[in-house]
Residue frames as a rotation matrix with the C-alpha (Angstrom) as fourth column:
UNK 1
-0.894 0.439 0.091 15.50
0.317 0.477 0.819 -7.13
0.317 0.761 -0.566 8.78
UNK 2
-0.701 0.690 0.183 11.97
-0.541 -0.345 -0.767 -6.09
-0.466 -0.636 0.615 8.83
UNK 3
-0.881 0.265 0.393 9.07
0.431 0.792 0.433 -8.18
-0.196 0.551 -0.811 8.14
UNK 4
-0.815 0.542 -0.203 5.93
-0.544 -0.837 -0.052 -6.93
-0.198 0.068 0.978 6.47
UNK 5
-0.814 0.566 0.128 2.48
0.540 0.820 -0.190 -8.53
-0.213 -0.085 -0.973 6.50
UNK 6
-0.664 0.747 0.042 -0.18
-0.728 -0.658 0.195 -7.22
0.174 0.099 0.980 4.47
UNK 7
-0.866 0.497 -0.053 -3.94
0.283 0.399 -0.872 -7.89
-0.412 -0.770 -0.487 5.10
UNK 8
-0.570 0.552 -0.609 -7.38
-0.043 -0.760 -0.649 -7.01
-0.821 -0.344 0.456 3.87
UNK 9
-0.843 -0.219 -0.492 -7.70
-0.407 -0.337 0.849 -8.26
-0.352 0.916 0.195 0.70
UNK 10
-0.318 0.773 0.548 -10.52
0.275 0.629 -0.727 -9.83
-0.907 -0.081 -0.413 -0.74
UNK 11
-0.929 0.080 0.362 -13.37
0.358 0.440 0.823 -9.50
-0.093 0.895 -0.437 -3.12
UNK 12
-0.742 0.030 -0.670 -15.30
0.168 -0.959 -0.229 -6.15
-0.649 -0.282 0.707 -3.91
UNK 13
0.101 0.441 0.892 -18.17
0.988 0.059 -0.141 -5.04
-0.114 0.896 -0.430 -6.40
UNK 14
-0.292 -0.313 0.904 -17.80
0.528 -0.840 -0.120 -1.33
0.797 0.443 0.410 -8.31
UNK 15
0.288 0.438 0.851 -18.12
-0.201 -0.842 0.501 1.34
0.936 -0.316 -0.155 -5.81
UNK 16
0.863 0.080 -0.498 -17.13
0.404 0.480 0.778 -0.76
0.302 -0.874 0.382 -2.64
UNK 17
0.449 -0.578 0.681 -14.63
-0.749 -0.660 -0.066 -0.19
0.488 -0.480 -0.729 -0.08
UNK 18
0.774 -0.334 -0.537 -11.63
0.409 0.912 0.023 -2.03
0.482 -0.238 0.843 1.28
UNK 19
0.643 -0.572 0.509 -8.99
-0.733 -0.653 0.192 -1.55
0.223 -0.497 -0.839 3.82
UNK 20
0.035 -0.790 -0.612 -5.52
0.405 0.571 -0.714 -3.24
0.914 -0.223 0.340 3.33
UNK 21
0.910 -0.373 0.182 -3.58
-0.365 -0.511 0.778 -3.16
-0.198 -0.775 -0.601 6.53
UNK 22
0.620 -0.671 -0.407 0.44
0.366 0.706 -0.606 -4.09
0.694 0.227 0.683 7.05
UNK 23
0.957 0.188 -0.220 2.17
0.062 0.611 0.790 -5.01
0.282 -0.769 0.573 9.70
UNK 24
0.288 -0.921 -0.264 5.61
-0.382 0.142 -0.913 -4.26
0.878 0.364 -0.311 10.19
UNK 25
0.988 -0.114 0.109 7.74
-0.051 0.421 0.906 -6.33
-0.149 -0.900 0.410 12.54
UNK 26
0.562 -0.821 0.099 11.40
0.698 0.406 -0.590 -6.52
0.444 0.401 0.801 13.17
UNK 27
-0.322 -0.570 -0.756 14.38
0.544 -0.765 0.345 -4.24
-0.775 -0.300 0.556 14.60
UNK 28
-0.522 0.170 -0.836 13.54
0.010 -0.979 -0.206 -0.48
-0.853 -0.116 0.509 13.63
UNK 29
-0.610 0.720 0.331 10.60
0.609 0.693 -0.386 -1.10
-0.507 -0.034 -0.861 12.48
UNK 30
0.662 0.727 -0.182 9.20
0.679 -0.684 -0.265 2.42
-0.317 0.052 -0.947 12.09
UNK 31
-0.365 -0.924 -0.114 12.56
0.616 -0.331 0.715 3.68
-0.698 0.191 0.690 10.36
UNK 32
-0.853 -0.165 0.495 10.97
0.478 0.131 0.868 3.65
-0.208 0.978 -0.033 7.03
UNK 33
-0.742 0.241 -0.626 8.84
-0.662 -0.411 0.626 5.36
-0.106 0.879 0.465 4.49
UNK 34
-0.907 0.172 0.384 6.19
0.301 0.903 0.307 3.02
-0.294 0.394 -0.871 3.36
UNK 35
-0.613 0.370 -0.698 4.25
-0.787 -0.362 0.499 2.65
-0.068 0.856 0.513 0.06
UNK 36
-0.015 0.629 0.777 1.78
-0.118 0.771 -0.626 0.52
-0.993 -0.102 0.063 -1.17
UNK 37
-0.826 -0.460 -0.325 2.53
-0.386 0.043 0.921 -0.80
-0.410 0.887 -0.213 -4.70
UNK 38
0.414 0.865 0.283 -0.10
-0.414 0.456 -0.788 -2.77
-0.811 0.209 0.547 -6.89
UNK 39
-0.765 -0.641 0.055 0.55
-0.356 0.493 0.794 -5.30
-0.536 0.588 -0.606 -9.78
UNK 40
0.178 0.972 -0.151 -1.14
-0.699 0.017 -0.715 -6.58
-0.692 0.233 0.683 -12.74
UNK 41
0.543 -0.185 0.819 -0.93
0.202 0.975 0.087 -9.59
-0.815 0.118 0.567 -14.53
UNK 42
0.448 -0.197 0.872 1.78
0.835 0.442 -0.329 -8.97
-0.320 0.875 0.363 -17.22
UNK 43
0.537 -0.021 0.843 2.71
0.021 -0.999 -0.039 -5.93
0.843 0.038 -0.536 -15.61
UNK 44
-0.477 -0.693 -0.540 5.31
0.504 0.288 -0.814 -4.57
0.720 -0.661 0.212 -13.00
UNK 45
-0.070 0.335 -0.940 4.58
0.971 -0.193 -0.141 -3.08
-0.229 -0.922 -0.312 -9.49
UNK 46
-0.070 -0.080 0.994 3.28
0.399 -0.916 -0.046 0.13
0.914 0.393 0.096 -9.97
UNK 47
-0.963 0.091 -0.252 3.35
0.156 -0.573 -0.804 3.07
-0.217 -0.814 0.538 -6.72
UNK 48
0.099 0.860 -0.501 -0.05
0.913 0.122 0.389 3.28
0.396 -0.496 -0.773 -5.30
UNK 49
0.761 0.485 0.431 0.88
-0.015 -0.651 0.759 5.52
0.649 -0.583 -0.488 -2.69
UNK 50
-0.040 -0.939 -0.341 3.41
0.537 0.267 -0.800 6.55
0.843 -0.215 0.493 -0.19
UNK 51
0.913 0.273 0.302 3.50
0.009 -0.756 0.655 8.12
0.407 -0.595 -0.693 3.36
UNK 52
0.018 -0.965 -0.260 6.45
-0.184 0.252 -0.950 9.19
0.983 0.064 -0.173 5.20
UNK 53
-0.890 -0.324 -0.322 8.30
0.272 0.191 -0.943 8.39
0.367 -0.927 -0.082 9.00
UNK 54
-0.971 0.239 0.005 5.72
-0.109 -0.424 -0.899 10.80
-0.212 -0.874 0.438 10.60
UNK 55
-0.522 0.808 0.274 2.42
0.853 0.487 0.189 10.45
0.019 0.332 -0.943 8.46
UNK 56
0.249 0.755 -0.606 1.78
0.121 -0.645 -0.754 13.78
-0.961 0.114 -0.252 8.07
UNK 57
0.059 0.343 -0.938 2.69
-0.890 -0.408 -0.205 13.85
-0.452 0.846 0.281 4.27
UNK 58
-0.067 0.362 0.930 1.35
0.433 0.850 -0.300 11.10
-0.899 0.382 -0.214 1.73
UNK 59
-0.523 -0.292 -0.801 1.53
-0.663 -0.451 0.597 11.06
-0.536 0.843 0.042 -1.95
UNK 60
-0.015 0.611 0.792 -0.79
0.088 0.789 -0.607 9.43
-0.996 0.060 -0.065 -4.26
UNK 61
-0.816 -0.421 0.397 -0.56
0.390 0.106 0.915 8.08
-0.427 0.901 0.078 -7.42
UNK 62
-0.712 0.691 -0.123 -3.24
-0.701 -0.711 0.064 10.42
-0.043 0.132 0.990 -9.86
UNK 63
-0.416 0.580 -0.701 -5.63
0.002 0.771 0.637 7.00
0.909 0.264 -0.322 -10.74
UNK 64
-0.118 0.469 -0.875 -6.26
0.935 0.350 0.062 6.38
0.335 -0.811 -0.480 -6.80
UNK 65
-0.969 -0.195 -0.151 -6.04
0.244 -0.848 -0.470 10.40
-0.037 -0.492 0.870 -5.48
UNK 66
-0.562 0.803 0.196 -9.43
-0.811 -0.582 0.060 11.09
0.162 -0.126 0.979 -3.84
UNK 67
0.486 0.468 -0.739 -10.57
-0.361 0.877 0.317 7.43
0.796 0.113 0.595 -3.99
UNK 68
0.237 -0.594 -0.769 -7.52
0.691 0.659 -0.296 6.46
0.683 -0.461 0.567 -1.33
UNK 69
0.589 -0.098 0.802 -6.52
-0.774 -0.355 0.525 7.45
0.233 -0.930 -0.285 1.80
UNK 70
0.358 -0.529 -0.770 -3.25
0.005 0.825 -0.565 6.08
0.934 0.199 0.298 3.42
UNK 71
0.587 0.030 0.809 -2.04
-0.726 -0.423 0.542 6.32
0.359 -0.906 -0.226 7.30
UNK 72
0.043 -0.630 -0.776 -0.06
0.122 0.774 -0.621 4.72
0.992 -0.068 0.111 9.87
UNK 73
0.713 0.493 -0.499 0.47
0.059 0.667 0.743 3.75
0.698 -0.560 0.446 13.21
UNK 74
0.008 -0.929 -0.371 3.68
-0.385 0.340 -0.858 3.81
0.923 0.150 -0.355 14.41
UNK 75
-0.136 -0.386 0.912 2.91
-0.990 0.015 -0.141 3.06
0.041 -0.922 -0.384 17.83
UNK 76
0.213 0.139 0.967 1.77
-0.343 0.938 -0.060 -0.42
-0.915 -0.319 0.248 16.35
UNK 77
-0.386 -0.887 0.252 3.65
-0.133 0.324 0.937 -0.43
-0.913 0.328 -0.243 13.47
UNK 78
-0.423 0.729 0.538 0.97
0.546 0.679 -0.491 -0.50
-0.723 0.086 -0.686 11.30
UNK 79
-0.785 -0.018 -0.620 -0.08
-0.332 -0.832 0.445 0.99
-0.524 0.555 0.647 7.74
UNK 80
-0.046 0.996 -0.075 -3.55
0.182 -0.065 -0.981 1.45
-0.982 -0.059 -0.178 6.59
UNK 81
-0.995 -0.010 -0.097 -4.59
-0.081 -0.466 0.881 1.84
-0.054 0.885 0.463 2.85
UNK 82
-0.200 0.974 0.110 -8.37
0.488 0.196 -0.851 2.71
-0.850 -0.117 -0.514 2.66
UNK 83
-0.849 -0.294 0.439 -9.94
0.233 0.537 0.811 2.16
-0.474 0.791 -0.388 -0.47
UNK 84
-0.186 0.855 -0.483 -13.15
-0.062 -0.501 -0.863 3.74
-0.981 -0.131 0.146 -1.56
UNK 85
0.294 0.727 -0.620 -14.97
-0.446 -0.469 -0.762 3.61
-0.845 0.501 0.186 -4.49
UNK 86
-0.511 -0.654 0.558 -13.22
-0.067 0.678 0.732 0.94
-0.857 0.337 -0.390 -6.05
UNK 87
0.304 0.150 -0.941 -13.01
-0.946 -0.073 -0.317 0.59
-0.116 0.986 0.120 -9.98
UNK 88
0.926 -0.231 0.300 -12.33
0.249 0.968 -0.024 -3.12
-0.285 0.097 0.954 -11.74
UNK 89
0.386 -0.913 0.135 -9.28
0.211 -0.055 -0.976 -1.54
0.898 0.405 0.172 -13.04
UNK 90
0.349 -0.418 0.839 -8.22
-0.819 -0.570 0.057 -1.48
0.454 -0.707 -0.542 -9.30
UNK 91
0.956 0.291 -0.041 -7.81
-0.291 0.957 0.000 -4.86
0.039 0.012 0.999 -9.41
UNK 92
0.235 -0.921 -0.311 -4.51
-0.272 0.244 -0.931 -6.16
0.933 0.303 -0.193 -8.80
UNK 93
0.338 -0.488 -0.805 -2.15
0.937 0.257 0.238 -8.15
0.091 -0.834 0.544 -5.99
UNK 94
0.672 -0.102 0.733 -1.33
-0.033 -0.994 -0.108 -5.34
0.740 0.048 -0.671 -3.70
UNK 95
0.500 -0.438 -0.747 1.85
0.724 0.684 0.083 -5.10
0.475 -0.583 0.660 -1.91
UNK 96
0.964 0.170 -0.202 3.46
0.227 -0.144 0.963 -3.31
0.135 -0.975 -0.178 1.19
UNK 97
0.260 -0.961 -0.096 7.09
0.598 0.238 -0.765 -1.93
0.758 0.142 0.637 0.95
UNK 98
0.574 -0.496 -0.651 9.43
0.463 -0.458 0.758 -0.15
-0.675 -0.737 -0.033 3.32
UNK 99
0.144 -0.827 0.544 11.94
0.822 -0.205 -0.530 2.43
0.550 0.524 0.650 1.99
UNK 100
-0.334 -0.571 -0.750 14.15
0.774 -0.620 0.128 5.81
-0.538 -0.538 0.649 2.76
UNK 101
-0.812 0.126 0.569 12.42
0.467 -0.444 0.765 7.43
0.349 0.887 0.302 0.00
UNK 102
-0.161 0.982 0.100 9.49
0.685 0.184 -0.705 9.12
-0.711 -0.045 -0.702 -0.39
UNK 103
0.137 0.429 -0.893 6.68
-0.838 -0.431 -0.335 10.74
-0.529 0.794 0.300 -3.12
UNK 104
0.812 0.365 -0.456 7.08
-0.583 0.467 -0.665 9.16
-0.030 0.806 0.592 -6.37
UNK 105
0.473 -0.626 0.620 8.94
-0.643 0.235 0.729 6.06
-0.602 -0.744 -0.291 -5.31
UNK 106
0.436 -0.297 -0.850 10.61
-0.735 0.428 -0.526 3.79
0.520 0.854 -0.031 -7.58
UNK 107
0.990 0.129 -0.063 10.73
-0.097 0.925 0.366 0.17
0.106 -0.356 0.928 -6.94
UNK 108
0.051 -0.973 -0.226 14.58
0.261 0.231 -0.937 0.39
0.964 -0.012 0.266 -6.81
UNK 109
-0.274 -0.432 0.859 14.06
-0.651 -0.574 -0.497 2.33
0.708 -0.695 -0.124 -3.84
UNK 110
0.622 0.783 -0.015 11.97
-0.584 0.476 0.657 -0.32
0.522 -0.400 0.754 -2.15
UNK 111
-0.165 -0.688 0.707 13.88
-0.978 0.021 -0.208 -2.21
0.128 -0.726 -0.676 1.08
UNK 112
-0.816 0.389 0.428 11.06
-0.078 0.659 -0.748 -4.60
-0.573 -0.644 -0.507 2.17
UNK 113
-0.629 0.588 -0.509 8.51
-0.627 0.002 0.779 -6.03
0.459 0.809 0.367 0.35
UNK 114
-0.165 0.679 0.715 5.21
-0.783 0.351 -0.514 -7.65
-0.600 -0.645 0.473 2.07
UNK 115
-0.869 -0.374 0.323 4.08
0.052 0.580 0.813 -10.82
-0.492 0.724 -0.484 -0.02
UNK 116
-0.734 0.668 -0.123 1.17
-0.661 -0.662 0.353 -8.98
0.155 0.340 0.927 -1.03
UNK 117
-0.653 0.756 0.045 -2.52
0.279 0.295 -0.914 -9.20
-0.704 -0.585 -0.403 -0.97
UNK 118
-0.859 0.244 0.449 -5.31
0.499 0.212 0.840 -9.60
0.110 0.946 -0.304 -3.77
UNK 119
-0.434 0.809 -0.397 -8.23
-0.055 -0.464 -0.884 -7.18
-0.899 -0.362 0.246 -4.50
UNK 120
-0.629 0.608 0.484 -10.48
0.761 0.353 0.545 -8.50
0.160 0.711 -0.684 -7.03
UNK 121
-0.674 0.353 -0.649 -13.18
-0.314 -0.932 -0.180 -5.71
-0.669 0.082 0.739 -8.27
UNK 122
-0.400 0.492 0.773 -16.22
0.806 0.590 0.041 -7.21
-0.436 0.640 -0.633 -9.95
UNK 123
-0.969 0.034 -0.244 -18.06
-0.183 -0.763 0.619 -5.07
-0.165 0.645 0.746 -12.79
């Protein structure tokens, strides 16, 4: 089992900047793939972003590409989504997955799921 613990969320005006973080904890820990998803009210989880095992390649969904910027840690387990220029349509509960996949991930592939964190984007 791995647990994931996301972080960072909060409450932004247009143009700001935020940095999620998430945590991963558990046996093999740093196995996995891991995306950041995002959700909207009346909507499913959409892919955000994705990096793989090593963090040298990262995939981004076209809406956030240039505006985001994803990384990891592995010696602390630890995956970064920095946020930039933030739009109100970035708004949504953002959540943290593990998987074997990577690129354009599909929520089937998704292992682990964090219990996500809220970024709120005033206009």
């Amino acid at each position: 089992q791995v647990q994931l613990v996301e972080s960072g969320g909060g409450y932004v005006q247009t143009g700001g900047s935020l940095r999620l973080s998430c945590a991963a904890s558990g046996e093999t820990k740093i196995r996995y793939s891991m995306a950041w998803f995002r959700r909207t009210p009346g909507k499913e989880r959409a892919l955000v972003a994705s990096i793989d095992l090593s963090g040298d390649k990262t995939y981004y969904e076209d809406s956030v590409r240039g505006r985001f910027a994803l990384s990891r840690d592995n010696s602390s387990s630890t995956v970064y989504l920095q946020m930039t220029t933030l739009k109100p349509e970035d708004t949504a509960d953002y959540f943290c997955a593990a998987t074997e996949a990577f690129g354009i991930i599909d929520i089937r592939d998704i292992l682990y799921w964090g219990q996500g964190t809220q970024v709120t984007v005033s206009s």
